[in-house]
Steps between C-alpha positions, in 0.01 A plus 500: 500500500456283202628153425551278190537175453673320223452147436752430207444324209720157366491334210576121400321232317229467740431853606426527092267274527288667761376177704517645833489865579492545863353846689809687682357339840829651703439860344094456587612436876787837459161678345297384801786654764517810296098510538498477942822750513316801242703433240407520083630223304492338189623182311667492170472119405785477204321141433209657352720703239299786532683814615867564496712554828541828386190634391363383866752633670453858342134462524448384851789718649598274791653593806672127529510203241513159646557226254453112543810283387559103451854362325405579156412870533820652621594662115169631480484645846859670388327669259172599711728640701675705199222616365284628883823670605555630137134693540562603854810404741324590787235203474588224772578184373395153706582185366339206656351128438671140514815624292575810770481275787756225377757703292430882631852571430423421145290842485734716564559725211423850429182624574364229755439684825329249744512134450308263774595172538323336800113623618466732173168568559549629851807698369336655198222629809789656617629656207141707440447597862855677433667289797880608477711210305735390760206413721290286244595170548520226198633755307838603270562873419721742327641770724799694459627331182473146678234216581404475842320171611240497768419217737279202413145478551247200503180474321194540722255386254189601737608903442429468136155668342291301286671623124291780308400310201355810291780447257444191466117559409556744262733242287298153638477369132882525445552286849491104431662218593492220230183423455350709765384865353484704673681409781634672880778374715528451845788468736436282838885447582857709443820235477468149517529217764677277298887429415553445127786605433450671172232696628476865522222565701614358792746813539275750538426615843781413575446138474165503772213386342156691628148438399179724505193421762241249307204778580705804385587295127126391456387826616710646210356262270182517582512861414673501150244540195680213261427160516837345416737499785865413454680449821871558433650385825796275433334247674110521608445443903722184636281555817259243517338738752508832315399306157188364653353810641566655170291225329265569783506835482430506092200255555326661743525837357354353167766635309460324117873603331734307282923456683784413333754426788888327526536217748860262523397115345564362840212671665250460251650131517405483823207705569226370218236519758591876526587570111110356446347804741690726334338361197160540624573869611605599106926436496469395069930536489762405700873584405745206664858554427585155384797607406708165352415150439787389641552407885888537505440883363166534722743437786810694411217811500380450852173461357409182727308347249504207242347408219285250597332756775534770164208193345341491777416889560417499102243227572333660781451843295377266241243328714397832664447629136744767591713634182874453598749749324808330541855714575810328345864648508737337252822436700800640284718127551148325330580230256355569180232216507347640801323826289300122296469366860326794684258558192367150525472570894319826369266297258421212717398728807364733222668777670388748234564819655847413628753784540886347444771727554874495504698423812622853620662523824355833650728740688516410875365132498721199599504394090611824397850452762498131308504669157631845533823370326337415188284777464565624164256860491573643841332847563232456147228448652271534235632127419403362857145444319514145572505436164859620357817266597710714770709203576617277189397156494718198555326169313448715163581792311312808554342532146360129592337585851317802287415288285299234713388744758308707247375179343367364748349820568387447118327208588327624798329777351433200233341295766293832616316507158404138508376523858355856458615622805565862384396612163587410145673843439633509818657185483635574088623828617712339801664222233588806230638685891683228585680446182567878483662500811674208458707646189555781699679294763671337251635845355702519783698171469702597289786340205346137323125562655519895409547349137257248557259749604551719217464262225168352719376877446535472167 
């Protein structure tokens, strides 16, 4: 048996501009399963551009295809599908990842055979030993011209292999995160423990947040030949417990790495004594979704924060010479002086390599029943980027949120250059991006801006 596995490619703004470029960690782990049960396998990384889905399809000749899907990939993945089938029907399809455990229905179209939406990795195990369907739980499947869903199955993180990360050394220079190059990720946690109510992650699993033993993550780390480490948990270990033996752990192996890790502002608020050892044991980045300024909005998101405790986090980075990448959504019902308001915060905090996107309720959440009413782009996904307007805006036009969202991007790229954060042509290619996407938004408004836009062009 032979299996392939697709990680598909997107394009916006940002994935132009080629900051971060992350190693398919949840097709390493598939790799790693395929490796204890016999099995050949092979990744086709669509983010490196390299080979068509075609040409590896007819040149590996794979038994079964599995393929990796979040919100924005669904058109692609149609046309994976298209094509694999079109070479040979008899290839089994599996569609899994965060997209396939919310939404599975949304997957089922012609072509898709399996699609697992709880414990994929466990089910995909299944799959390859040739288990029969109806007794692999976590799993949908096509049988006799209709889907047939299997129970739900939990996580059991401790089953998993360490990944097999011999894709990921034979394309380390194309891995980085920001200003780490190359860089590997790590995953110490699946869901979240926290409530926000915009928040994704804290469906998957079905809602039951697990983390990995301290010894088996370090272990893993300890053992990976890169020296920039981003951990991509949604938030790093809340266990006070679990976070200190990990420090431990890391200091008394001697291991001398560079992290990049997220934490929530209230923790680092109130755990400097703990953001300082991380410090000392290499953590250079720390990712805090800040989300707003603005305490009523901070509490109509769950987010039990405020902005004072927001200052507060941002100072203890500072004083622990920590970088902070700030996360900032854009909430659709903003007035339009906030987009001035949030660049000062930006400035002042000097918040260089902040990431602001637009507020877009995600499928499933408690904000998406809030705004499902107003959602103007059901079912096109490839505009649930987090930076394209699904819902309209209520406190100014369209063409004006564009507008002020990609200038303030503008004049964060500008503040980038002056701060030389990222490099000059980095930072010149990201303003001539932005404003390249921006008219492309704007192409889509329509009537007086359409015009506007044309004679702009000219």
């Amino acid at each position: 048996m032979k299996v392939l596995l697709i990680k598909p490619r997107f394009e916006n703004v940002f994935t132009k501009l080629s900051v971060i470029t992350t190693e398919p960690l949840e097709l390493e782990y598939i790799v790693a399963i395929c490796d204890r049960n016999n099995v050949e396998s092979e990744i086709c990384d669509m983010t490196l551009n390299r080979h068509s889905v075609t040409k590896s399809v007819k040149s590996f000749k794979p038994n079964i295809v599995g393929i990796t899907a979040n919100f924005v990939h669904i058109d692609v993945i149609r046309k994976y599908v298209k094509q694999i089938k079109n070479i040979n029907p008899d290839i089994k399809v599996v569609i899994g990842g965060p997209h396939a455990e919310v939404k599975p229905d949304e997957f089922f179209f012609d072509g898709v055979d399996v699609i697992t939406y709880s414990c994929g990795f466990k089910a995909f195990e299944s799959i390859i030993k040739n288990d029969k369907l109806d007794d692999v739980k976590g799993i949908y499947y096509f049988q006799n011209s209709k889907w047939m869903q299997n129970e739900r199955e939990l996580f059991d993180v401790s089953k998993l292999p360490f990944p097999n990360r011999a894709h990921f050394y034979q394309n380390i220079k194309q891995y980085k995160y920001v200003t780490m190059q190359p860089c590997a990720i790590v995953k110490t946690s699946y869901s979240c423990p926290h409530n926000c109510n915009y928040c994704f992650s804290t469906l998957l699993n079905n809602g039951k947040y697990i983390c990995r033993d301290p010894k088996d993550v370090v272990e893993e780390i300890k053992n990976i030949n890169c020296d920039n480490i981003w951990i991509v948990d949604d938030t790093f270990y809340v266990d006070k417990n679990k976070l200190n033996e990990f420090i431990s752990l890391i200091k008394a192996e001697n291991i001398q790495k560079s992290y990049s890790l997220y934490y929530r502002a209230d923790f680092i608020a109130n755990n400097p004594d703990l953001m300082r050892k991380l410090a000392d044991i290499g953590v250079k980045m720390c990712a805090v979704g800040l989300e707003v300024i603005d305490d009523e909005l901070l509490e109509k998101y769950d987010k039990m924060s405020s902005v004072n405790l927001i200052q507060k986090a941002l100072d203890v980075l500072k004083e622990c010479k920590i970088t902070s990448i700030g996360l900032f959504m854009i909430d659709i019902d903003a007035e339009i002086d906030y987009f001035k308001k949030l660049y000062k915060f930006i400035e002042k905090n000097e918040l260089y390599l902040s990431t602001i996107s637009i507020l877009t309720p995600m499928p499933g959440t408690k904000q998406y029943e809030e705004y499902k009413e107003r959602i103007i782009t059901i079912m096109d996904y490839k505009k649930w980027d987090f930076v394209h307007l699904i819902i309209n805006p209520t406190k100014m036009s369209r063409f004006t949120f564009y507008k002020e969202y990609y200038y303030l991007y503008y004049n964060l790229a500008k503040l980038n250059l002056k701060a030389k954060i990222l490099s000059p042509a980095y930072v010149k290619s990201a303003i001539a991006a932005t404003i390249d996407f921006w008219f492309d938004a704007l192409k889509n408004l329509g009537g007086r801006h359409r015009e506007l836009l044309r004679r702009m062009e000219l």
